[in-house]
GURO-432303 format. One record per atom (N, C-alpha, C): residue in one letter; atom name; x, y, z. Coordinates in steps of 0.05 Angstrom, whole numbers, plus 5000, padded with zeros to 4 digits. Example, Ala and Ser with C-alpha at 12.3 -4.5 7.8 and 13.67 -1.06 7.14 Angstrom:
2
{A,N,{5264,4886,5156}} {A,CA,{5246,4910,5156}} {A,C,{5264,4934,5156}} {S,N,{5257,4955,5142}} {S,CA,{5273,4979,5143}} {S,C,{5258,5001,5157}} 
END
This chain:
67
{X,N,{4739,1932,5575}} {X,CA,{4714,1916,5575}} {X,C,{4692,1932,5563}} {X,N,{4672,1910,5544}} {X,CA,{4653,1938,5533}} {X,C,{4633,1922,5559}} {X,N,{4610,1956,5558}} {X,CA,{4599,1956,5577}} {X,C,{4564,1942,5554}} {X,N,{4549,1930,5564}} {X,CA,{4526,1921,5562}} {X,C,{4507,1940,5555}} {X,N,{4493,1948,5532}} {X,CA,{4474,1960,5539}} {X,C,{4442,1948,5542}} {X,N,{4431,1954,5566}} {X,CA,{4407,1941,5572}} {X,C,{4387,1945,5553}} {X,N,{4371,1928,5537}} {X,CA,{4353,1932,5523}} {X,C,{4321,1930,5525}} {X,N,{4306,1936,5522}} {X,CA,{4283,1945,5536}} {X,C,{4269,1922,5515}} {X,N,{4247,1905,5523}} {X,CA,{4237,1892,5523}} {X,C,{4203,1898,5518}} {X,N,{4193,1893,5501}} {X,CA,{4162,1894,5502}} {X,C,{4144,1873,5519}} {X,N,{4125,1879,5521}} {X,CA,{4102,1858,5542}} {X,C,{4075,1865,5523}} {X,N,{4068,1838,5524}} {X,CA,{4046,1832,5516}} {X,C,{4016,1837,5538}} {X,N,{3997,1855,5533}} {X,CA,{3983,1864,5559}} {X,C,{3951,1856,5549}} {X,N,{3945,1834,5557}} {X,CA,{3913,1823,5561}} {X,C,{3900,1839,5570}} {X,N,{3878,1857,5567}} {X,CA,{3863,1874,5583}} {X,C,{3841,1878,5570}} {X,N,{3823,1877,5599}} {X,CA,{3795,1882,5607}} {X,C,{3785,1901,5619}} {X,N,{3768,1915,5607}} {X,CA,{3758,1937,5612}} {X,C,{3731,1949,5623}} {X,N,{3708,1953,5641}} {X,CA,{3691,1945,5647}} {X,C,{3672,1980,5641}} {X,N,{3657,1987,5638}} {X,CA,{3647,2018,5644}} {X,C,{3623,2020,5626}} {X,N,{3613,2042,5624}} {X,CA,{3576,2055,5617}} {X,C,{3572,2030,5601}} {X,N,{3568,2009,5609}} {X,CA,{3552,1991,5611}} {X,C,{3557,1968,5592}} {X,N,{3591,1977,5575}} {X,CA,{3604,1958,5562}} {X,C,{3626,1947,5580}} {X,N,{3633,1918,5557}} {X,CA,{3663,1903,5571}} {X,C,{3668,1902,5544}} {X,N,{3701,1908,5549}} {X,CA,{3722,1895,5523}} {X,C,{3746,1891,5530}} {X,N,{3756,1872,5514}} {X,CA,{3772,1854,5516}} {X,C,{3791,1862,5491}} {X,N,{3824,1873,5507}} {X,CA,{3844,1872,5475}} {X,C,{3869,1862,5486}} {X,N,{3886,1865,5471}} {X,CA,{3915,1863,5476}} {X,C,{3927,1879,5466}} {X,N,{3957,1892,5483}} {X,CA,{3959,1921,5480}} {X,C,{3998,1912,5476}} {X,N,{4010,1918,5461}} {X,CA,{4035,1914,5456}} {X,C,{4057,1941,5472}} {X,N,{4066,1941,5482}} {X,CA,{4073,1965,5503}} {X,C,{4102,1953,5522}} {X,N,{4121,1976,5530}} {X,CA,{4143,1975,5545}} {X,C,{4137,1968,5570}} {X,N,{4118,1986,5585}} {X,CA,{4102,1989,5617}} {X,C,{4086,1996,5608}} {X,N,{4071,1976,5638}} {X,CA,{4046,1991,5645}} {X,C,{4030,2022,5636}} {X,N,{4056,2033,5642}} {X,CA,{4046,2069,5644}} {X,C,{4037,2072,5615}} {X,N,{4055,2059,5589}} {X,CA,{4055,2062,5562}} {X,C,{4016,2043,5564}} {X,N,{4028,2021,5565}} {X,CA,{3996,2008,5560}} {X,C,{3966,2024,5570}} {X,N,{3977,2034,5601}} {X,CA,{3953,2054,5607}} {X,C,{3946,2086,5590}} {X,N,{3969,2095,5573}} {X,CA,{3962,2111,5561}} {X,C,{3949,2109,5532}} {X,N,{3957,2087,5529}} {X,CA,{3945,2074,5498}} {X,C,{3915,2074,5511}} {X,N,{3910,2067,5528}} {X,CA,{3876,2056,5532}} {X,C,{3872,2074,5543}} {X,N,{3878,2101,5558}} {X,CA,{3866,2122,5562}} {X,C,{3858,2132,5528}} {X,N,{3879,2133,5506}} {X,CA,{3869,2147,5488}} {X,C,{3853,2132,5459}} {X,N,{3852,2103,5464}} {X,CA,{3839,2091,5444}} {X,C,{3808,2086,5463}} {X,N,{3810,2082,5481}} {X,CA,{3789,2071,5499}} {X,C,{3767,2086,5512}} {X,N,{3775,2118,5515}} {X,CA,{3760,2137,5532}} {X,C,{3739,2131,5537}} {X,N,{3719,2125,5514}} {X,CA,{3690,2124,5508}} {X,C,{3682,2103,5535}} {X,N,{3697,2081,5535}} {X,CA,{3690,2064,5558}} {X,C,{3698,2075,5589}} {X,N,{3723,2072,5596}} {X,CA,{3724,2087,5619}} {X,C,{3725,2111,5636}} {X,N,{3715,2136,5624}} {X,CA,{3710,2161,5634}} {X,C,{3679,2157,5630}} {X,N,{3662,2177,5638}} {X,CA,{3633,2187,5624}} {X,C,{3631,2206,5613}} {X,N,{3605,2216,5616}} {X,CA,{3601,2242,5596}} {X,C,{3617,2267,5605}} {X,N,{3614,2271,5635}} {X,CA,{3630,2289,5645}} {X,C,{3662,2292,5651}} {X,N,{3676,2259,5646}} {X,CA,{3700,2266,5634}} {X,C,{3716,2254,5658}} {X,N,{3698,2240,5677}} {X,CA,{3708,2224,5706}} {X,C,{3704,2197,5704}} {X,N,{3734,2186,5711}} {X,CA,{3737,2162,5707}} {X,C,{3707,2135,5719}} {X,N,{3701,2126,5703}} {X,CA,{3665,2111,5701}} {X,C,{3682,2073,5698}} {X,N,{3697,2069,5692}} {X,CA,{3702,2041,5694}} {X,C,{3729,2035,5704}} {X,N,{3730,2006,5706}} {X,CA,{3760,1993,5720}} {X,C,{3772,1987,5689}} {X,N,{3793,1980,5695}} {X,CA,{3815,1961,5681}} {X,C,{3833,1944,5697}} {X,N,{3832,1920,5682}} {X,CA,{3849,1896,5692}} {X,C,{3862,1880,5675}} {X,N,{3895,1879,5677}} {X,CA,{3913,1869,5664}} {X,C,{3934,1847,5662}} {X,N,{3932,1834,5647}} {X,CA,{3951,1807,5657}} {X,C,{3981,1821,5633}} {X,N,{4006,1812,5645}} {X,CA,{4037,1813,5628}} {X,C,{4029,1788,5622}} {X,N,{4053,1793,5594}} {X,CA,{4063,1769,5596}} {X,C,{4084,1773,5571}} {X,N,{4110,1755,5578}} {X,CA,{4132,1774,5552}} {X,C,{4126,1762,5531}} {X,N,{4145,1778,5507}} {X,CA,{4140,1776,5477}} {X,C,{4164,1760,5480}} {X,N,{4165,1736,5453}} {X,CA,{4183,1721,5455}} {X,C,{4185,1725,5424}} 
END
């Protein structure tokens, strides 16, 4: 019998971002969460850390799969 190999799937990630006194709105193409939160740690900084480098805003995310 051959055995299956499981294939990893992308998600489509709606996200809002709130901090020093902006909001934005993107969509983030990513495996997990963890992948999507590192994309927007490193495209996004400006918004959610501050000057001193401590996280200053939320993020909030909707899935939803790639078809």
């Amino acid at each position: 019998m051959e055995s299956r190999q499981q294939v990893r799937r992308r998600k489509r990630y709606h996200v809002t971002m709130k901090g020093n006194n902006q909001e934005e709105q993107v969509v983030i193409i990513a495996y997990s969460p963890e992948e999507m939160k590192s994309l927007i740690r490193k495209l996004y900084k400006h918004i959610i850390f501050d000057d001193r480098g401590l996280p200053s805003g939320e993020i909030s995310f909707k899935a939803t799969d790639l078809l």
